[in-house]
Every structure is written in structure tokens, then in C-alpha cells.
C-alpha positions as CSV (number, residue, x, y, z in Angstrom):
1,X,0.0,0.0,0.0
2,X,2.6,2.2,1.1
3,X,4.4,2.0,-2.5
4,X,1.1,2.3,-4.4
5,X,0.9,5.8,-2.7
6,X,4.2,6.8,-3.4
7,X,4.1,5.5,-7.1
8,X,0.6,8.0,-6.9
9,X,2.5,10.6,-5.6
10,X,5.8,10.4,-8.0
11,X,2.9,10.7,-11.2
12,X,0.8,13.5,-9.6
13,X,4.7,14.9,-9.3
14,X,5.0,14.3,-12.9
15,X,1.9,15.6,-14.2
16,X,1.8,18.9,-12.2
17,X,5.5,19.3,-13.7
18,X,4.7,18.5,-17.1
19,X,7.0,21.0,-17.9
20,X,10.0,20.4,-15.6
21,X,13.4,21.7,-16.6
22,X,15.2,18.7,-17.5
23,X,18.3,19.9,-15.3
24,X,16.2,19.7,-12.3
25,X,14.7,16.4,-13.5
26,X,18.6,15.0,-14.0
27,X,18.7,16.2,-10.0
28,X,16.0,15.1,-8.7
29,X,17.5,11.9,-10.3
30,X,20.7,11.7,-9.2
31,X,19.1,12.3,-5.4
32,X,16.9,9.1,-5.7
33,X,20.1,6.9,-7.5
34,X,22.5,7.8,-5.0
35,X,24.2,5.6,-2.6
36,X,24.0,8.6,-0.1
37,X,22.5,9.7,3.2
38,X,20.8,12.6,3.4
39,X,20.6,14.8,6.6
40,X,17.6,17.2,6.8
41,X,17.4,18.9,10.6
42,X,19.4,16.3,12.1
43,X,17.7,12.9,10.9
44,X,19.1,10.6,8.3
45,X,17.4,10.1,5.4
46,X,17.5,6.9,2.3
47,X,18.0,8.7,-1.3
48,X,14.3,7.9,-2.0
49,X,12.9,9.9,0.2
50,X,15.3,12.7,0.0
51,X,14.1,12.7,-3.7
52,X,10.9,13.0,-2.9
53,X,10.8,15.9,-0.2
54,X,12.6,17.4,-2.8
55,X,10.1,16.7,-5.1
56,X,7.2,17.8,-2.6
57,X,8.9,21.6,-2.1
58,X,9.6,21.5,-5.9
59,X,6.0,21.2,-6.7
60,X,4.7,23.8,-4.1
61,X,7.2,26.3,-5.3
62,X,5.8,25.8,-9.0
63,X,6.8,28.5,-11.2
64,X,9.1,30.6,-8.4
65,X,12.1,28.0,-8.7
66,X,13.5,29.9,-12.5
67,X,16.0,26.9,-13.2
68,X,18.2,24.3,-11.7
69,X,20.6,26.9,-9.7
70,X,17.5,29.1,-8.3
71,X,15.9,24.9,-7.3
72,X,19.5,24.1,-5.6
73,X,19.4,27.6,-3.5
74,X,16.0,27.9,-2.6
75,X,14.5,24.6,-2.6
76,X,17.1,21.7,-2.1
77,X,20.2,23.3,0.2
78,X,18.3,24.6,3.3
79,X,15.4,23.5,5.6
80,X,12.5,26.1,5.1
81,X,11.0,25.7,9.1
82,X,14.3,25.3,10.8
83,X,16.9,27.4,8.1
84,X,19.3,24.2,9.3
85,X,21.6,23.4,5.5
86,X,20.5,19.5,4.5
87,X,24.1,17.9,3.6
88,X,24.9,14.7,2.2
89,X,26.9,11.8,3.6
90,X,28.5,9.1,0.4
91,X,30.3,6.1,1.0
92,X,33.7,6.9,1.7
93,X,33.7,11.0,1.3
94,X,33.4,13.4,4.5
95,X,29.6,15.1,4.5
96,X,29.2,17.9,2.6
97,X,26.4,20.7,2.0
98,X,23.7,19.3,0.0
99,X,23.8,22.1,-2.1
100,X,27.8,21.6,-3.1
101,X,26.9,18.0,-4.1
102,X,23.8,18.9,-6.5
103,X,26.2,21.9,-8.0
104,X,28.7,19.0,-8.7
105,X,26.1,16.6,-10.2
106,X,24.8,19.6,-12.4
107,X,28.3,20.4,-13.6
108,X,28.9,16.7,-14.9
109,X,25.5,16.9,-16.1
110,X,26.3,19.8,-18.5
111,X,29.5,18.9,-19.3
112,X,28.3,15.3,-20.7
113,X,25.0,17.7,-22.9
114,X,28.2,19.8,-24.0
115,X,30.7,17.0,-25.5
């Protein structure tokens, strides 16, 4: 039941952003694929549901979030209720601000659209 509403709530996601930047879609992305723990206000949390809170804040943002920079610095780098930065643990790599890892993924991302 659980996944059925989550499955619901990844295509109500999808419809409502019909028209999602495709940079942000990459993101969003490479959140859910990672092998990473995510730290929001203290609590640890799988890449799947990082993705989606992302996705959640994306949606209720709609048209105020310009491109994939404005989505790393106003939706995906801070906690809006607590102002705390989310940051990202990886196998093997020292935490790091959330916001310094999506820059990073967004860079590769470009650089592989470029060559």
C-alpha cells in the first residue's frame, strides 16, 4: 500500500511538472540513484525519500524556482522551518552541504550535454 501511494505521488509529481526543466529532473535523479544519506534537521534520510521531499517543495514552489541553480538555492540546500543546511553523507567521502553535491552533479550533467 505504502508503495502504491508513493508511485501515486511520484505521477501527480510528474503531471503537475509537465514541464520540468530537465536539469532539475537530472537532479531530482541523481538524489533518488544515489548511494548517499541525506541529513535534513538532524535525521538521516534513504536517497528515495530525499528525492521525494525534494520533489514535494519543488511542486509547491511551481513557477518561483526559475532553473536548476535558483531549485539548488531555494529549494534543495536549506530546511524552510528550521533554516538548518541538508548535507549529504557518500560512502567513503566526508559530509558535505547538500547544495555543493547537486552543483557538482549539475556540472557533470552539463558537461556530458556539451561534449
Amino acid at each position: 500500500m505504502r508503495m502504491l501511494l508513493a508511485l501515486s505521488l511520484i505521477l501527480l509529481v510528474s503531471v503537475v511538472h509537465a514541464d520540468t526543466d530537465p536539469e532539475i529532473d537530472y537532479l531530482l535523479t541523481a538524489v533518488a540513484s544515489s548511494d548517499c544519506t541525506f541529513i535534513r534537521n538532524g535525521d538521516d534520510h534513504p536517497p528515495d525519500e530525499a528525492a521525494d521531499h525534494l520533489r514535494m517543495k519543488y511542486q509547491r514552489a511551481g513557477k518561483r524556482i526559475s532553473d536548476a541553480e535558483d531549485f539548488i538555492k531555494r529549494i534543495a540546500s536549506k530546511s524552510f522551518l528550521s533554516g538548518r543546511p541538508y548535507t549529504i553523507q557518500c560512502e567513503g567521502s566526508a559530509a558535505e552541504p547538500t547544495s555543493q553535491w547537486l552543483s557538482e552533479q549539475l556540472a557533470e550533467f552539463r558537461a556530458t550535454r556539451q561534449g
